[in-house]
N, C-alpha and C positions, 0 to 999 in steps of 0.2 A: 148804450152808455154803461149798462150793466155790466156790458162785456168786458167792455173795455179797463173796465176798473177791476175786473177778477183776475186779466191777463194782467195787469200791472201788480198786484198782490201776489200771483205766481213767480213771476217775473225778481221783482222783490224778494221772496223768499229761496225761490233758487240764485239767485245771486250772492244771499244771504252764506247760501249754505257752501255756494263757492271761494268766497272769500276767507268763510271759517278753515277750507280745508285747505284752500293753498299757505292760510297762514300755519295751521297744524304743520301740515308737512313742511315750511320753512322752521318751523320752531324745530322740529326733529332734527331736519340738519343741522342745524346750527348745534342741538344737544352730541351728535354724533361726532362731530367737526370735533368738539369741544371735549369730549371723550376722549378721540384719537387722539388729540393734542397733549393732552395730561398722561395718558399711555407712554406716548415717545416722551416727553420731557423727565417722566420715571424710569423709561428706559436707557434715557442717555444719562440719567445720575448714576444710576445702578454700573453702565460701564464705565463711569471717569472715577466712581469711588474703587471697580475692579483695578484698572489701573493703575492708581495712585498704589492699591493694596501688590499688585504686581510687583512696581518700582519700589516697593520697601522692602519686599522679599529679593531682591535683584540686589537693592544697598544694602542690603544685611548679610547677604551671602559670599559677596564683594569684600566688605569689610570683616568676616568672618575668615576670609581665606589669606585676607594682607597680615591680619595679625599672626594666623598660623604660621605661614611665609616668615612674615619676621622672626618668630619663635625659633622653627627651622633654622635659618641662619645664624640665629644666635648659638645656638646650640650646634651648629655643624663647625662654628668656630668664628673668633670676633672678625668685626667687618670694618673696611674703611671709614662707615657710615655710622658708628658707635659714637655714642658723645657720651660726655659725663653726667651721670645718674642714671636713670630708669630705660632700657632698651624698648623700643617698641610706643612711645609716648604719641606722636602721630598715629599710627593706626588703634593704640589703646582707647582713643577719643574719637578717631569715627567710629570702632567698631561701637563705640557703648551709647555713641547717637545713632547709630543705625539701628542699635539693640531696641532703644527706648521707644523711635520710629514705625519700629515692627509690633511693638505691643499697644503703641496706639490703634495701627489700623488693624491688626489683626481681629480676624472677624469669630471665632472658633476658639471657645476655650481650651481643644486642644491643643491646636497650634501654639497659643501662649504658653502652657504646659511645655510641649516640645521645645520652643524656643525658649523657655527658662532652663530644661536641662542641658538642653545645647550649649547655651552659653555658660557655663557653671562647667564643665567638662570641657573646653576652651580656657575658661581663666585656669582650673588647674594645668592645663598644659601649662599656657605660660607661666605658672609661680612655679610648675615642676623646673624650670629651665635653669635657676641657679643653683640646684641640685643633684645637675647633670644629666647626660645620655641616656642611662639607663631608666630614671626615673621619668625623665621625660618620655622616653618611649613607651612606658607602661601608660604613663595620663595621654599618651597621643592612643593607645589603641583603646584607654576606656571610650575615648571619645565619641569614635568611630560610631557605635551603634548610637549613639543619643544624634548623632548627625544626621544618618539616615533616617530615624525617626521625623526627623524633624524635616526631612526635603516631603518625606512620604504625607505629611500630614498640610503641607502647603494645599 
């Protein structure tokens, strides 16, 4: 009966010590599960804010070229498409929502830098435009480098 009651007490305590360990090792997984999962859901914010940051560089660059464009034409000589007052009023108000767009998501106080000088050497283009060709050409080629600064620092 002695025995019998020692093997029940062994019996018991390696049972004991199996149950601790399968639950350990279920507890782990579940930490690791749990781990991986907070990983990817960081890593899919990290791409959909990359993205969102993409398409504002894509609308700003977009809108950055309709208004040149406009400019362009205006200066190359008046167009069908002129109406009374201000040339360029549609793309004057996407480019300066796409401008605003681009300094919200922009991540990089460079880049906000750049795209502040960029757009500052665009609006003189367009205000050189009712002062003519010549001067307009002069505000289009200062432009140039602040543009490039600004694709480089994307």
């Amino acid at each position: 009966m002695a025995m019998d009651a020692a093997w029940i007490a062994v019996i018991g305590t390696l049972g004991g010590v199996a149950l601790t360990a399968l639950a350990s090792l279920q507890s782990a997984r579940l930490t690791v599960n749990s781990q991986r999962a907070a990983a990817q859901r960081l890593h899919d914010a990290h791409e959909k804010l990359r993205d969102e940051r993409r398409a504002a560089f894509v609308t700003y660059l977009s809108a950055y070229q309709a208004l040149n464009s406009r400019a362009v034409e205006k200066i190359e000589g008046p167009s069908a498409h002129d109406v009374v007052g201000r040339f360029g009023d549609k793309e004057s108000n996407a480019f300066s929502r796409a401008y605003q767009e681009l300094l919200i998501m922009a991540e990089r106080p460079e880049t906000v830098e750049a795209a502040r000088v960029a757009t500052a050497a665009l609006w003189e283009m367009v205000e050189a435009v009712p002062s003519g060709v010549e001067a307009f050409r002069e505000a289009e080629q200062r432009a140039q480098a602040p543009r490039r600064r600004f694709r480089a620092e994307m």
